[in-house]
DRENPA-3360 file (N, C-alpha, C; in nm, 2 decimals, always signed):
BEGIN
1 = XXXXXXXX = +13.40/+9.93/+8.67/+13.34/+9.83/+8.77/+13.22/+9.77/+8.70 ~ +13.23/+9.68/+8.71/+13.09/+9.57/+8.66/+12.98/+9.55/+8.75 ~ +12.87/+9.61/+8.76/+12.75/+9.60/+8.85/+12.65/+9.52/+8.78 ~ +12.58/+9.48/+8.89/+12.45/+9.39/+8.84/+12.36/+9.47/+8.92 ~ +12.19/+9.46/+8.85/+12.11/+9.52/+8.87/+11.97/+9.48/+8.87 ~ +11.90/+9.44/+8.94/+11.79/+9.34/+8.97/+11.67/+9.35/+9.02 ~ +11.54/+9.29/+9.04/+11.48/+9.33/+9.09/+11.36/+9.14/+9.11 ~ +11.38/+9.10/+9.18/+11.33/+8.95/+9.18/+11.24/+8.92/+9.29;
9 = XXXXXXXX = +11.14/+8.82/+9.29/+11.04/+8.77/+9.43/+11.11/+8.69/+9.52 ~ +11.09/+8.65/+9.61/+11.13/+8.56/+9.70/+11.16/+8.43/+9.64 ~ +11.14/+8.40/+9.49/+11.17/+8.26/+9.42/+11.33/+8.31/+9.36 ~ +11.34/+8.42/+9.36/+11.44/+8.47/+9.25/+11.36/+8.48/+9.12 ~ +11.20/+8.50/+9.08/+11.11/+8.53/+9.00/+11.17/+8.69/+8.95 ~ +11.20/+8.69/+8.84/+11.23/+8.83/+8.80/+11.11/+8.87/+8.66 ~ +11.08/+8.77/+8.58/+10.98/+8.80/+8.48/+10.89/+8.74/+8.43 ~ +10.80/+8.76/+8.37/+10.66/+8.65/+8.31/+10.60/+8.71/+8.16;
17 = XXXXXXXX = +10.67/+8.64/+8.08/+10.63/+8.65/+7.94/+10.65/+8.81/+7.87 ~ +10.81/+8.87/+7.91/+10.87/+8.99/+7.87/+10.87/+9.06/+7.95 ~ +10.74/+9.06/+8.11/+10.70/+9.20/+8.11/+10.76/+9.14/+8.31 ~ +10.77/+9.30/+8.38/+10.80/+9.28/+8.51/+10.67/+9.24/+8.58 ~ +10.65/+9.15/+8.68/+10.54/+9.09/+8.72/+10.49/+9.21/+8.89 ~ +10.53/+9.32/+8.84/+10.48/+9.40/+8.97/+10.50/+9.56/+8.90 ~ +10.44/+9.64/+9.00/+10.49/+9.76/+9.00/+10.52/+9.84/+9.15 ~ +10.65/+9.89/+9.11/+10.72/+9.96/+9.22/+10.83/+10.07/+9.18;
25 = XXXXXXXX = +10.71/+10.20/+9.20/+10.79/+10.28/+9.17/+10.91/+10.31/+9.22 ~ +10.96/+10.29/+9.37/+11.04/+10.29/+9.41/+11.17/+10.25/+9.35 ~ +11.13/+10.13/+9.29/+11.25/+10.07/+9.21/+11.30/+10.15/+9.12 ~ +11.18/+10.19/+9.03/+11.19/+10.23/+8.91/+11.30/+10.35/+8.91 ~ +11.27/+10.43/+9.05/+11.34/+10.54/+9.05/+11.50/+10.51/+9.11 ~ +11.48/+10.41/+9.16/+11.65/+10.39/+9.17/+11.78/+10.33/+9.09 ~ +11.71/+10.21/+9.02/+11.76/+10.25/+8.86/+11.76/+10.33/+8.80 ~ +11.70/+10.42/+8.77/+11.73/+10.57/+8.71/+11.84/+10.63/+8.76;
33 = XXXXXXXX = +11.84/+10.65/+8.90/+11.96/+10.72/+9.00/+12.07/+10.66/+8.95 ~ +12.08/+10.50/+8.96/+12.22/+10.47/+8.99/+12.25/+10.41/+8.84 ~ +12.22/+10.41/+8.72/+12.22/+10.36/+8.63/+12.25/+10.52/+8.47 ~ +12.18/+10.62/+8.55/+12.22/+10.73/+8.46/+12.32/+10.79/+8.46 ~ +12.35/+10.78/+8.31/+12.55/+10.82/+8.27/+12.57/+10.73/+8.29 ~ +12.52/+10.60/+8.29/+12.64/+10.44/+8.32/+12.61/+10.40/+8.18 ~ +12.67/+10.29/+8.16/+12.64/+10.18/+8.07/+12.55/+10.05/+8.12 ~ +12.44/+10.06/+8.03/+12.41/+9.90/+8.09/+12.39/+9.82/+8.01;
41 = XXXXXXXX = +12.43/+9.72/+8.05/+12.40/+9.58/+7.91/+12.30/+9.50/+7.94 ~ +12.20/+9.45/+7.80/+12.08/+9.44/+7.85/+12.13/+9.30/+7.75 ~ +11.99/+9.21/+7.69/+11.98/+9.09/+7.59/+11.89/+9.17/+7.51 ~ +11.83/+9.14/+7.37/+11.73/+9.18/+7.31/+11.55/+9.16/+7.36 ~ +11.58/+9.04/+7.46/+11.42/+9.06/+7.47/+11.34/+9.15/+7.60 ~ +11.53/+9.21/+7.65/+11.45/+9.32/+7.73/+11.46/+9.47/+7.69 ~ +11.59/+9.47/+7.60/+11.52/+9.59/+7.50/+11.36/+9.56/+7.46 ~ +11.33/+9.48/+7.40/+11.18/+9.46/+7.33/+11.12/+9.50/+7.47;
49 = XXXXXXXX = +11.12/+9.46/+7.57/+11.01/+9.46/+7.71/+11.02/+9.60/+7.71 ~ +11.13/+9.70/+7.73/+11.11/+9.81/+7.72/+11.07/+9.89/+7.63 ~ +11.10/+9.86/+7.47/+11.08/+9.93/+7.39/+11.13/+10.05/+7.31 ~ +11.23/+10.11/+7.43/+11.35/+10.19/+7.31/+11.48/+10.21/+7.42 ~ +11.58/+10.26/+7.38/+11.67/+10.25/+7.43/+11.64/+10.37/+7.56 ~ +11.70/+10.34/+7.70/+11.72/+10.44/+7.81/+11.79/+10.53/+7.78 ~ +11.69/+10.66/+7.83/+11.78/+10.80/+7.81/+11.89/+10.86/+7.89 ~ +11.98/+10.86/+7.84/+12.08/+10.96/+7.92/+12.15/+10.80/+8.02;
57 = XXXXXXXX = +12.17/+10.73/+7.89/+12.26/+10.56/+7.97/+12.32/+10.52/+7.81 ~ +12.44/+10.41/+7.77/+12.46/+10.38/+7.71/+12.45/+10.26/+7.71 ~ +12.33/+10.24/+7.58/+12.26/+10.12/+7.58/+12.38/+10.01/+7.52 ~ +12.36/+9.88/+7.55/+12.45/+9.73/+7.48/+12.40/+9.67/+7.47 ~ +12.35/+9.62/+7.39/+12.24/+9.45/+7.35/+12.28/+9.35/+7.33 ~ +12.32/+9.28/+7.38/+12.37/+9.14/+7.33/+12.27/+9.00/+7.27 ~ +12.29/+9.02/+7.15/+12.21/+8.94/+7.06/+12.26/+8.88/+6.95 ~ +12.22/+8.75/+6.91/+12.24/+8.69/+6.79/+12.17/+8.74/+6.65;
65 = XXXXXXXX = +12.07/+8.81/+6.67/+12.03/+8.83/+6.52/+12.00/+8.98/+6.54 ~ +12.17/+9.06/+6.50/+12.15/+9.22/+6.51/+12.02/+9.26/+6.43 ~ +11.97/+9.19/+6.32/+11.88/+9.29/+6.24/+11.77/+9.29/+6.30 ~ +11.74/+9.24/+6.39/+11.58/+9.23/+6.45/+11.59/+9.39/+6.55 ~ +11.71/+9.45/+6.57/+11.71/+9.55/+6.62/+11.73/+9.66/+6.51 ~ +11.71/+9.68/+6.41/+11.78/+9.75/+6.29/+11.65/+9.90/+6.33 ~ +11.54/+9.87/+6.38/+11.42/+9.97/+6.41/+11.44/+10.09/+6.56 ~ +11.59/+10.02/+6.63/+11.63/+10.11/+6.75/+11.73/+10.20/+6.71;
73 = XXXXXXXX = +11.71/+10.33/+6.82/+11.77/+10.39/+6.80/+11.85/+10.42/+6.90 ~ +11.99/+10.46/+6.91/+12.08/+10.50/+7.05/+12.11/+10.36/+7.09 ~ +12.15/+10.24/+7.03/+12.17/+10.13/+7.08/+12.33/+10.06/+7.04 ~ +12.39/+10.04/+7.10/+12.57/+9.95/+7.06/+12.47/+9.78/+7.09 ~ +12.51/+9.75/+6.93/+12.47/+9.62/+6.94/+12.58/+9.51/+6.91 ~ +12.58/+9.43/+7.01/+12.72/+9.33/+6.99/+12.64/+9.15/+7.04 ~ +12.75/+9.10/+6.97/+12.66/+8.91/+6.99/+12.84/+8.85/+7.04 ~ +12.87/+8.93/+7.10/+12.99/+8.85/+7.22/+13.01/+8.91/+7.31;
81 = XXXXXXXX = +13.15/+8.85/+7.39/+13.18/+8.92/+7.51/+13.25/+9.04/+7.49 ~ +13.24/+9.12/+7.37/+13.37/+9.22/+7.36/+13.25/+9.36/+7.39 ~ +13.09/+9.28/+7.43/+13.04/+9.34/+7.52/+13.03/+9.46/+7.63 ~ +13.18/+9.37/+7.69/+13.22/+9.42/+7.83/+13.36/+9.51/+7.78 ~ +13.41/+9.52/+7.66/+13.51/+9.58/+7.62/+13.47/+9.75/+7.63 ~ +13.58/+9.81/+7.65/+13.58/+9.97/+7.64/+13.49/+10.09/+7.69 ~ +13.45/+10.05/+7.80/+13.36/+10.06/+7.83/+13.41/+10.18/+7.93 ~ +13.38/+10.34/+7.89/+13.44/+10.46/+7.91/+13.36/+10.49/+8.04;
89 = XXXXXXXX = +13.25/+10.43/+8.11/+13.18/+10.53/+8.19/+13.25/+10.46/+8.38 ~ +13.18/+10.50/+8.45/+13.22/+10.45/+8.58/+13.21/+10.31/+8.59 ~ +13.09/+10.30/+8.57/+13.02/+10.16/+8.60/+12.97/+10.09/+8.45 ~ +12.91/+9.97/+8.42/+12.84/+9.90/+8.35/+12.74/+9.82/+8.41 ~ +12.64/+9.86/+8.42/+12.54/+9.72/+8.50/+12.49/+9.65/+8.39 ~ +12.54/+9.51/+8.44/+12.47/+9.41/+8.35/+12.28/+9.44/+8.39 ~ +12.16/+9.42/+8.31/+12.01/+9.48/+8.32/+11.97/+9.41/+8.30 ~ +11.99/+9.26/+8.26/+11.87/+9.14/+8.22/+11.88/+9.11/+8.08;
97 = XXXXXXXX = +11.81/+9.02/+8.04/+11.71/+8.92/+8.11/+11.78/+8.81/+8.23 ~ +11.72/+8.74/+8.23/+11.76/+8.57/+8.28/+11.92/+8.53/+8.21 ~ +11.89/+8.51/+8.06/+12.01/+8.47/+8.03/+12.12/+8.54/+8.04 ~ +12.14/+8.69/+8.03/+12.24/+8.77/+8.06/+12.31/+8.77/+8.21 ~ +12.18/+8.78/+8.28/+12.23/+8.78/+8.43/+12.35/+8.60/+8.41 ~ +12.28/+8.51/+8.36/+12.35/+8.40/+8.42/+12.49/+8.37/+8.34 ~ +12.45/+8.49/+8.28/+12.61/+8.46/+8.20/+12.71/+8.53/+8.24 ~ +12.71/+8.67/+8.32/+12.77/+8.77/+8.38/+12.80/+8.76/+8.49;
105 = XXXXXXXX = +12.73/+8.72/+8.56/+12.70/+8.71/+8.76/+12.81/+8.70/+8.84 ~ +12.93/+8.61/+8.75/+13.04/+8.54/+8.80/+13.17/+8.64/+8.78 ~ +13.10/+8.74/+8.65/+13.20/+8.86/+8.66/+13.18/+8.95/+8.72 ~ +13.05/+9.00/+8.79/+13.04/+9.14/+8.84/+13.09/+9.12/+8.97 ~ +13.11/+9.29/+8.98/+13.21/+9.30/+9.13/+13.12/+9.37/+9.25 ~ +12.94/+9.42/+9.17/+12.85/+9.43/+9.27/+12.75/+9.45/+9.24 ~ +12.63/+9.34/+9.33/+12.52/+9.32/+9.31/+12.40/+9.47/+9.38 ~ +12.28/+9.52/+9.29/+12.19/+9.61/+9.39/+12.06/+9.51/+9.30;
113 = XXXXXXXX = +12.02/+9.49/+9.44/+11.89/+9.40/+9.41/+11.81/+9.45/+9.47 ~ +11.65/+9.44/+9.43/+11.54/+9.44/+9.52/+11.46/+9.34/+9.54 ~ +11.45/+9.35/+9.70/+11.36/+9.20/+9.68/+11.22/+9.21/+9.71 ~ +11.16/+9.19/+9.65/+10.99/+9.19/+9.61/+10.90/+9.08/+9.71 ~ +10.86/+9.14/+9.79/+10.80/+9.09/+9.94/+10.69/+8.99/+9.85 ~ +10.70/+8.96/+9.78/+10.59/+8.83/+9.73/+10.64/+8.70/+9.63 ~ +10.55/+8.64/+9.59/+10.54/+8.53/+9.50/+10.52/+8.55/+9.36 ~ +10.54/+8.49/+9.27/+10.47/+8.56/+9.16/+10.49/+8.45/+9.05;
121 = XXXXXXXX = +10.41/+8.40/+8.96/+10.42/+8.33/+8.84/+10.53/+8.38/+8.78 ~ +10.62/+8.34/+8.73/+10.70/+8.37/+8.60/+10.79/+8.25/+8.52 ~ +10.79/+8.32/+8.44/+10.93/+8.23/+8.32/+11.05/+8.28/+8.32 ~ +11.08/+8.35/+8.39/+11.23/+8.40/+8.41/+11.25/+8.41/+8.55 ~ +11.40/+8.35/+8.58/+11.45/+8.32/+8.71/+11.58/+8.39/+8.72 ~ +11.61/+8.46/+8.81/+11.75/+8.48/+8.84/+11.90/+8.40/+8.86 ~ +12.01/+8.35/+8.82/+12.03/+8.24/+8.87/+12.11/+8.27/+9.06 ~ +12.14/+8.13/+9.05/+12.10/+8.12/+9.19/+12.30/+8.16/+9.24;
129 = XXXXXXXX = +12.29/+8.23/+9.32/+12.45/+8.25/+9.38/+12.49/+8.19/+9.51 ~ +12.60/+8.19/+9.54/+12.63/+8.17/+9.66/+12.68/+8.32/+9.75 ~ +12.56/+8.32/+9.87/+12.57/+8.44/+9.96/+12.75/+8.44/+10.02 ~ +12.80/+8.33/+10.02/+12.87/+8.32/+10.07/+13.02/+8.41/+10.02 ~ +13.02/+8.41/+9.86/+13.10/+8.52/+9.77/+13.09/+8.64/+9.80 ~ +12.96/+8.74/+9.87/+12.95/+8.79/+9.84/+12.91/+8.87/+10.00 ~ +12.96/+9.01/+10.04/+12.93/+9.10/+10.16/+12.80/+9.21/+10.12 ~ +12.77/+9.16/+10.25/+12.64/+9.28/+10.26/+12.69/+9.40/+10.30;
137 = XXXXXXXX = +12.67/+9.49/+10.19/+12.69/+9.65/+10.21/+12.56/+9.72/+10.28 ~ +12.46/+9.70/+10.24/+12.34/+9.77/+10.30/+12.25/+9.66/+10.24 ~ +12.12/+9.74/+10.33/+11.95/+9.65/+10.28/+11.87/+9.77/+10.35 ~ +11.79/+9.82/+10.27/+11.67/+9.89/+10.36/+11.56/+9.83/+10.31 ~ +11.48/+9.84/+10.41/+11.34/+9.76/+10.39/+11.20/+9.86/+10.38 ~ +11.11/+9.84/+10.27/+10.99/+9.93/+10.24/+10.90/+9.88/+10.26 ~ +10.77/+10.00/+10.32/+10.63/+9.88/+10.32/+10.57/+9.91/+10.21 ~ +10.48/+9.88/+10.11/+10.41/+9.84/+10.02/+10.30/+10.03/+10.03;
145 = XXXXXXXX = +10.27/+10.09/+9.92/+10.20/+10.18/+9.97/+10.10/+10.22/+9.82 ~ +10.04/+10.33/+9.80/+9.99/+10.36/+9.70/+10.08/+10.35/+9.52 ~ +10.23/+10.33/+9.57/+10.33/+10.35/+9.49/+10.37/+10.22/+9.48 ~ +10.40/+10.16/+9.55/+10.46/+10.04/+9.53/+10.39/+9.89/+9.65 ~ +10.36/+9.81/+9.50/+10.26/+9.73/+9.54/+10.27/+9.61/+9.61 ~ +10.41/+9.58/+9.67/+10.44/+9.52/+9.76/+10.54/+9.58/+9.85 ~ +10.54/+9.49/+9.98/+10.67/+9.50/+10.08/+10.81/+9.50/+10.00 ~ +10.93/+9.56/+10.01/+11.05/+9.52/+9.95/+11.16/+9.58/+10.02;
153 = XXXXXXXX = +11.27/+9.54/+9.98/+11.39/+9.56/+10.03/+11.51/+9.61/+9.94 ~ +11.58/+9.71/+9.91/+11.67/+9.75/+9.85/+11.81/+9.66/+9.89 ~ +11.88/+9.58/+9.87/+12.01/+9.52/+9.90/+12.10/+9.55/+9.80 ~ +12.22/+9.59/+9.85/+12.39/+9.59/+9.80/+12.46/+9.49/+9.85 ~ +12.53/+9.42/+9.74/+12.65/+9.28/+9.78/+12.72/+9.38/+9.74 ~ +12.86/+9.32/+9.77/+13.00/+9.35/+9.73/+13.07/+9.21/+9.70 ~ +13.14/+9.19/+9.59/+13.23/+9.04/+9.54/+13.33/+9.04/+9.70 ~ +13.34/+8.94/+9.76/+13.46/+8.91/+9.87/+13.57/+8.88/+9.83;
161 = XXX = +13.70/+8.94/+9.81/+13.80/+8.95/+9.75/+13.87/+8.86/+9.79 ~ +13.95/+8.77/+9.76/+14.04/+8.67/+9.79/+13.98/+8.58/+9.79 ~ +13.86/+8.50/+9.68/+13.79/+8.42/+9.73/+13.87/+8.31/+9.55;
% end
């Protein structure tokens, strides 16, 4: 199954110059949950944002100039769609950036997003979908606390079959 995996403002603001424009631990930990033992496929400049490959996930980079990753370690580095090929685990969540999400979105079969109770400057946008493809599985909603520095909401889509 092909999952997407997100975390954006009220703009669909997901990032500002590499880095995430909030902190919320909350999030942090649920990616870990539902992302460990999966596969996720990321672009290179959010490997770079993070800085080495996630533990206990099988990392995928999709990039045009493999050598600029030649310094990572634990990484399947590919510059097409064969990407999405072979892919032994349950799931695959596509992980960002901007360009990856907008090149995937049309294939995954389910979206977990959080949505970040604010505004925020950035250079990376999510692209935009139609609600209408897609069923609401759940949403729970969080208030903002010592841990996490705004209001947010956990949401699950599901693709609407026969569409």
């Amino acid at each position: 199954m092909l999952s997407l995996i997100v975390a954006y403002d009220k703009n669909k603001s997901i990032g500002q110059e590499n880095t995430i424009p909030w902190r919320i631990k909350k999030d942090m930990l649920r990616v870990k949950e539902l992302t460990t033992n999966q596969t996720i496929i990321m672009g290179r400049k959010t490997l770079d944002s993070i800085g080495r490959a996630l533990p206990n996930r099988i990392n995928r980079v999709l990039t045009r100039d493999k050598s600029s990753l030649s310094h990572y370690k634990n990484i399947e580095v590919y510059s097409d769609d064969t990407i999405l090929e072979n892919i032994e685990t349950d799931k695959a969540f596509i992980f960002g950036g901007g360009a990856i999400y907008s090149m995937y979105i049309d294939k995954c079969d389910e979206m977990f997003i959080t949505e970040v109770d604010t505004i925020v400057e950035a250079d990376t946008k999510f692209p935009d979908f139609d609600l209408n493809e897609w069923e609401l599985v759940s949403r729970q909603e969080f208030t903002k606390d010592a841990e996490n520095e705004f209001d947010f909401a956990f949401i699950h889509y599901k693709r609407k079959r026969g569409l």
